[in-house]
C-alpha positions in Angstrom: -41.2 74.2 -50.2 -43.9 71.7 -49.1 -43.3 68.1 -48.3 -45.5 65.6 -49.7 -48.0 64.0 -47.6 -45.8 60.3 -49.1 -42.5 61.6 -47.6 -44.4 62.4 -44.6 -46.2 59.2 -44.1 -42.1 57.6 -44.4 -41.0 59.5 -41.9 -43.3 58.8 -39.5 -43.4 55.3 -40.3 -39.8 55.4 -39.7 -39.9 57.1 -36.4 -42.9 54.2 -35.3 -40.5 51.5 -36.0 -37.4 52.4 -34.4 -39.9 53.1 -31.0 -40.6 50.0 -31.1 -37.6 48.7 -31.0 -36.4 48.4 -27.2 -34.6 51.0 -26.2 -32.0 48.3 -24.3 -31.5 46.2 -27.4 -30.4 49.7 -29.4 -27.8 50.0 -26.9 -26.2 46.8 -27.1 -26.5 45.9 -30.7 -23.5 47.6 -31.8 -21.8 45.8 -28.7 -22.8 42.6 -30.3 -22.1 43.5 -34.2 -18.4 44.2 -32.5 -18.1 40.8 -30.5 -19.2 38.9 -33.4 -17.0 41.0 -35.8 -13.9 39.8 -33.6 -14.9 36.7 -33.4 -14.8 36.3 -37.0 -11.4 37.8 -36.9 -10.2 35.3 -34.6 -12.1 32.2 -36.4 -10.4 33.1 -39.8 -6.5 34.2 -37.7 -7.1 37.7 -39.1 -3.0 39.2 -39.0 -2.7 41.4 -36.3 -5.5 40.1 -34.6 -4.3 36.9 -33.5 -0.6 37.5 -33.8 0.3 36.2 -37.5 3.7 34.6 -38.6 6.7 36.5 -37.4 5.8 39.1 -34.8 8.1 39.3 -32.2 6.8 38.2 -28.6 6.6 40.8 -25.8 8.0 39.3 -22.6 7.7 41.2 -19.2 8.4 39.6 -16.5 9.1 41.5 -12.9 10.5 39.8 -9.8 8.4 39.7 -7.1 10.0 39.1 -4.1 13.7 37.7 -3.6 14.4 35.1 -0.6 17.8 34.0 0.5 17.9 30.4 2.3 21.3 28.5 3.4 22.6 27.3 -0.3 19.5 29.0 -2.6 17.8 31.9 -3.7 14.3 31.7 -4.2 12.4 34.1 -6.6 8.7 34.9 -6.8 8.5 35.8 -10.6 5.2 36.7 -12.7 4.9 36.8 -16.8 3.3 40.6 -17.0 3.1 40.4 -20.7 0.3 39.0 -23.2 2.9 36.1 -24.2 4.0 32.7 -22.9 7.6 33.3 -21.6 10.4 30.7 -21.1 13.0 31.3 -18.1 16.4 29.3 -19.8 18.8 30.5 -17.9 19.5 32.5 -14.2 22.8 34.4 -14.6 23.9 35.5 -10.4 26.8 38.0 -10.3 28.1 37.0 -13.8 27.3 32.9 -12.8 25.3 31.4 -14.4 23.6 28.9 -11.7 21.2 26.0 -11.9 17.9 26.0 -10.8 14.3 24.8 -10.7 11.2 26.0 -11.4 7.7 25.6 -11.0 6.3 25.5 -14.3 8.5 25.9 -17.4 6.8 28.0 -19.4 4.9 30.8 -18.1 1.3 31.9 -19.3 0.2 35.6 -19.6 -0.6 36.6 -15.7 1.0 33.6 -14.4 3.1 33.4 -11.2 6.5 31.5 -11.1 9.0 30.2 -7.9 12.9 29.9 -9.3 14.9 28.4 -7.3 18.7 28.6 -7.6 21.3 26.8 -6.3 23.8 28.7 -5.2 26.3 29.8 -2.0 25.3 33.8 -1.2 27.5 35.4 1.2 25.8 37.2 4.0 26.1 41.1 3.8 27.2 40.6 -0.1 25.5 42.6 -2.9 24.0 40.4 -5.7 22.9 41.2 -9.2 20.2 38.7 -10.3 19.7 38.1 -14.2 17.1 35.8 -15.7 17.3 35.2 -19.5 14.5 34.1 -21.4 14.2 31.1 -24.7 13.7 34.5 -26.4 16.9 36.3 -25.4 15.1 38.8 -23.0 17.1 39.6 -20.1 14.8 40.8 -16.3 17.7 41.8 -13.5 17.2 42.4 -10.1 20.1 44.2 -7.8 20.3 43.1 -4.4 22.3 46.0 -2.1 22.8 43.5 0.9 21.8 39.9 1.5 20.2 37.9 2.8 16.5 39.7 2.3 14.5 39.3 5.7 12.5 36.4 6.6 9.1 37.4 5.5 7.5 36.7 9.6 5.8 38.7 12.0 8.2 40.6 13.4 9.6 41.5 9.7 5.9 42.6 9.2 5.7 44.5 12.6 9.1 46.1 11.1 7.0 47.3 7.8 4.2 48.6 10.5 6.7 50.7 12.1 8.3 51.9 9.0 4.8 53.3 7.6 4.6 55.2 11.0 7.4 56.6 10.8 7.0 58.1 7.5 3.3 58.5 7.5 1.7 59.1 10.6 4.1 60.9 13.2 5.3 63.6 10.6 1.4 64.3 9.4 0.9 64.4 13.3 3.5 66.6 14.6 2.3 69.0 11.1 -1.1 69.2 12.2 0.6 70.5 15.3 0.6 74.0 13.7 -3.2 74.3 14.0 -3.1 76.8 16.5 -0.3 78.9 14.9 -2.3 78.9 11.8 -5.5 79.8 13.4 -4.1 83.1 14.9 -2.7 84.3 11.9 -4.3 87.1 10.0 -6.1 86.8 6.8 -3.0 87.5 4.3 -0.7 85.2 6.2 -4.1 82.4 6.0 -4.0 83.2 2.4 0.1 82.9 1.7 -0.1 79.2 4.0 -2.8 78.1 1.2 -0.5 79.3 -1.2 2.3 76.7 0.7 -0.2 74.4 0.5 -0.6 74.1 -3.4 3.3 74.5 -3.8 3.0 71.4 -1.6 0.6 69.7 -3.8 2.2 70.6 -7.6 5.8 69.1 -5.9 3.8 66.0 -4.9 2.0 66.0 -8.0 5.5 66.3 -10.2 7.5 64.3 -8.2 4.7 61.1 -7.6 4.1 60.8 -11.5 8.1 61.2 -11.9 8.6 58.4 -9.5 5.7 56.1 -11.4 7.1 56.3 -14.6 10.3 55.0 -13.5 9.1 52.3 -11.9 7.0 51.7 -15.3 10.0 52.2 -17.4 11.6 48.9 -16.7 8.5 47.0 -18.1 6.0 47.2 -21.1 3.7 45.0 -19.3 0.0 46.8 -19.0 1.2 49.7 -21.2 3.9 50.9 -19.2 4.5 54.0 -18.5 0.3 54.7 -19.6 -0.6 53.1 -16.6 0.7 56.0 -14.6 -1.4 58.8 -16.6 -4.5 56.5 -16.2 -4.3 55.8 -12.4 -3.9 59.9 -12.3 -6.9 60.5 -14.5 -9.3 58.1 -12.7 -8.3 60.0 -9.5 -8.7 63.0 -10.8 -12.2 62.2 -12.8 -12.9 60.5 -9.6 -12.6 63.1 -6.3 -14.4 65.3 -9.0 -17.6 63.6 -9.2 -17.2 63.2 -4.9 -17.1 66.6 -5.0 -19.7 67.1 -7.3 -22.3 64.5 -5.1 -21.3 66.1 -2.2 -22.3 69.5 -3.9 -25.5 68.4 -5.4 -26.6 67.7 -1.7 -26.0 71.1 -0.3 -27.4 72.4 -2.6 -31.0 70.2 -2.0 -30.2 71.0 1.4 -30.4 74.1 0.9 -26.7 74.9 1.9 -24.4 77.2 0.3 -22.8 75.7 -2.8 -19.5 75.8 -1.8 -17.5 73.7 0.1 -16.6 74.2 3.3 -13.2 73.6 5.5 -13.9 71.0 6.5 -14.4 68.6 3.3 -11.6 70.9 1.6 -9.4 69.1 4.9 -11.1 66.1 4.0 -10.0 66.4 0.0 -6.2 67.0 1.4 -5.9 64.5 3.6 -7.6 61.9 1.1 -5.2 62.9 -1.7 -2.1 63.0 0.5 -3.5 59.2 1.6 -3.5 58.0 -1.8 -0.1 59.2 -2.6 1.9 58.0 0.5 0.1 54.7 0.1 2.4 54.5 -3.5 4.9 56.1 -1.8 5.0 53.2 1.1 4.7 50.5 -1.7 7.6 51.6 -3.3 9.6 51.7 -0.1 8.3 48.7 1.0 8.8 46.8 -1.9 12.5 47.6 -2.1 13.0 46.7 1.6 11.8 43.4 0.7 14.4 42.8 -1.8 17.3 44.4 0.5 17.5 48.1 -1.5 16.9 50.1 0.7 19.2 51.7 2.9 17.0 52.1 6.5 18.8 54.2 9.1 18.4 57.5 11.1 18.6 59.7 8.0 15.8 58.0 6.4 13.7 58.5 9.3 14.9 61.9 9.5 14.3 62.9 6.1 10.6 61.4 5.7 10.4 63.4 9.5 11.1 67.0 7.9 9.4 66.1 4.4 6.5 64.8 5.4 5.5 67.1 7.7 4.0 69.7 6.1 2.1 67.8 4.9 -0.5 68.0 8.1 0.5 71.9 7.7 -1.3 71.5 4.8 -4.7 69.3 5.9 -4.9 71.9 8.6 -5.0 75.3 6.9 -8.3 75.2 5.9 -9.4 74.6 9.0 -7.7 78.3 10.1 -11.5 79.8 11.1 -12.6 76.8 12.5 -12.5 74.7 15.3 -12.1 70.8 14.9 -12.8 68.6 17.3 -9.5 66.2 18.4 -11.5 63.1 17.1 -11.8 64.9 13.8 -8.2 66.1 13.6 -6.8 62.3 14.6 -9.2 61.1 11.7 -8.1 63.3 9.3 -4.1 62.5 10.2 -5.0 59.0 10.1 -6.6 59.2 6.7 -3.9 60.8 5.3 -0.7 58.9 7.5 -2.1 55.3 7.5 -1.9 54.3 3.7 1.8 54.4 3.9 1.6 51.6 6.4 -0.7 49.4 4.0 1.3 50.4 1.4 4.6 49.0 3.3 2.8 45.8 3.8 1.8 45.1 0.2 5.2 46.3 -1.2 7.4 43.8 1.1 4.9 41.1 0.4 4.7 41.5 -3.4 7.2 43.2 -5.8 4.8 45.2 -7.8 6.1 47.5 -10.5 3.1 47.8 -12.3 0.9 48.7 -9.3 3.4 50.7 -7.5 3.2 52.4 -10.9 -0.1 52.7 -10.9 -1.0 54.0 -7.3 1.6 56.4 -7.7 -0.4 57.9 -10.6 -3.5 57.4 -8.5 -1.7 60.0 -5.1 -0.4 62.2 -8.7 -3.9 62.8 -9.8 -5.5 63.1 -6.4 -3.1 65.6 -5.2 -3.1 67.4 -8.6 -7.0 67.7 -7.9 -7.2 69.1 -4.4 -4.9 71.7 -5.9 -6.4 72.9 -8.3 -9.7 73.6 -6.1 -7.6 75.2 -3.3 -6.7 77.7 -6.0 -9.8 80.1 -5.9 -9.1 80.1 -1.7 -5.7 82.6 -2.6 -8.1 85.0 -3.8 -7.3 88.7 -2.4 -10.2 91.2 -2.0 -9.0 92.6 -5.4 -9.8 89.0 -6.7 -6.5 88.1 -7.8 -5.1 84.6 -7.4 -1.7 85.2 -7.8 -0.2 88.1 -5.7 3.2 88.6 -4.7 2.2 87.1 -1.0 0.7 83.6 -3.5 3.1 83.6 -5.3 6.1 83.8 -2.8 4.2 80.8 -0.8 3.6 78.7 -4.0 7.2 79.0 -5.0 8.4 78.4 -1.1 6.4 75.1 -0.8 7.6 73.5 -4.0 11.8 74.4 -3.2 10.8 73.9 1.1 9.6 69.9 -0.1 12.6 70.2 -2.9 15.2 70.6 -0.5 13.9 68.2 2.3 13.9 65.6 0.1 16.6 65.6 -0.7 17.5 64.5 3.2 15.3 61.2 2.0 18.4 58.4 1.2 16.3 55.3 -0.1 
């Protein structure tokens, strides 16, 4: 079959034209063509686009941060949804009370201070309701009031609390350097193995945890939020990992990673997911639901130590300097104590929800590329000595947190 030299001269023709056409302005057209396709939508109140007669509206609103003052309750409230919403009523322990607010109707995003009139006992447990013009109901429980005065030493409280449950476990875990660095090459191997059973629990139980806390609202898609702070983690640590390959390799190093970043990778993801963790406790502290005491500190104590077990294991053939070590604890102890600070200042669901997905999807990742280190010299991953460790760290962080009353 031979082309004629007309078709020819068309294509090439066509091929001309489209180069010069900048290669930019191919790129965004369709962007444009979209913008001004919704805007035409919007212009002519397109159904569906805009809203339309009769669609129900979506109200989510979360409670901040609950303050009791002599005669009143003061609540920091924010409209999480995409429509205006209406606070007409604020029912207290089956009261309804009067109050005040800052602005009556509340735009999309927009933050809100009710304050309610009303007698609170000291050491009483409340149940907080507000109702909405539309009929939508947002409660709040309240274990013990009055909340704690939001000052410095309330702060320095939150401080301490993120140390005890972040820093001194991971510390005294790391502890077991030496242990782990004497043992022989199978027991190395069955540690690792602890190590990912670690990881899936925290994995399972830190995307559990999220979508609760996103189950109460629809604002910001819910429960989706959770799966997309887990998937940006994940997408995320692997292109660090994939940088930080790229340059050994230009290097000239060996390809894979060594101890020392995989440390790195564990200590980064347990980071991320004790910073949810220590927004979620902090934020129930701040609105008196949380129960502190001795078994709380006890329970974080036990659970959370195996975690620097786990940072240090890879380090079994190596010797880190002190410096390196406190870094490393640090890295993966201190975002719990940030996380205690936001929480008690700000009631987040949403981005507790979120940075709980986040930890989910870091953790998730660092496990899945410890999994080639449980190799045995017949190249199997999972061997009875894998498998017994897997199964031991997921019931061993099972059963200690279950010592964790929050």
């Amino acid at each position: 079959m031979t082309t004629s030299p007309r078709t020819t001269s068309q294509q090439h023709d066509g091929e001309s034209g489209s180069r010069s056409v900048p290669r930019w302005l191919l790129g965004v057209g369709p962007l444009a063509l979209i913008a001004l396709l919704i805007g035409l939508f919007t212009l002519l109140n397109a159904p569906g686009i805009t809203g339309g007669e009769g669609r129900v509206p979506e109200e989510a609103v979360a409670i901040e941060n609950i303050r009791f003052e002599p005669g009143r309750i003061i609540l920091a409230v924010r409209n999480e949804g995409v429509d205006p919403v209406t606070v007409a009523q604020v029912n207290v322990s089956d009261f309804f009370a009067q109050f005040t607010q800052t602005t009556e109707q509340m735009a999309p995003l927009q933050p809100n201070t009710i304050t309610v009139g009303y007698d609170w006992v000291p050491g009483d447990p409340y149940e907080i309701t507000l109702i909405t013009s539309a009929g939508g109901k947002v409660t709040a429980e309240v274990d013990a009031a009055p909340s704690p005065e939001k000052g410095a030493q309330f702060f320095g409280l939150m401080v301490l609390l993120g140390i005890y449950v972040g820093v001194i476990p991971i510390g005294l875990g790391m502890l077991w350097l030496p242990f782990v660095r004497r043992a022989s090459r199978a027991w190395v191997r069955g540690l690792l193995a602890f190590t990912v059973g670690l990881l899936v629990y925290l994995t399972v139980d830190a995307t559990l945890e999220g979508l609760e806390l996103a189950a109460g609202s629809a604002a910001f898609g819910g429960s989706l939020v959770v799966l997309l702070g887990a998937v940006i983690a994940y997408l995320v640590l692997e292109g660090v990992e994939g940088l930080a390959v790229r340059r050994r390799r230009d290097r000239g190093d060996e390809v894979a990673l060594p101890p020392q970043m995989f440390a790195l990778l564990i200590a980064t993801g347990i980071g991320l997911h004790n910073l949810g963790e220590g927004l979620a406790i902090g934020s129930a502290y701040a609105i008196g639901s949380l129960a502190l005491g001795a078994s709380l500190v006890i329970g974080f104590a036990i659970h959370n130590t195996t975690e620097g077990l786990a940072i240090v294991t890879p380090l079994a053939r190596t010797r880190p300097r002190l410096g390196r070590l406190a870094i490393l604890g640090l890295i993966a102890g201190a975002p719990a104590i940030l996380g205690a600070l936001v929480g008690a200042s700000a009631n987040q669901p949403t981005l507790a929800s979120l940075l709980l997905g986040v930890g989910a999807g870091a953790v998730a990742q660092v496990a899945v590329k410890l999994l080639p280190l449980l190799r045995s010299d017949t190249g199997r991953v999972l061997t009875p000595v894998t498998v017994a460790g897997i199964i031991g760290g997921v019931l061993f962080m099972f059963v200690t947190g279950l010592l964790i009353v929050a």
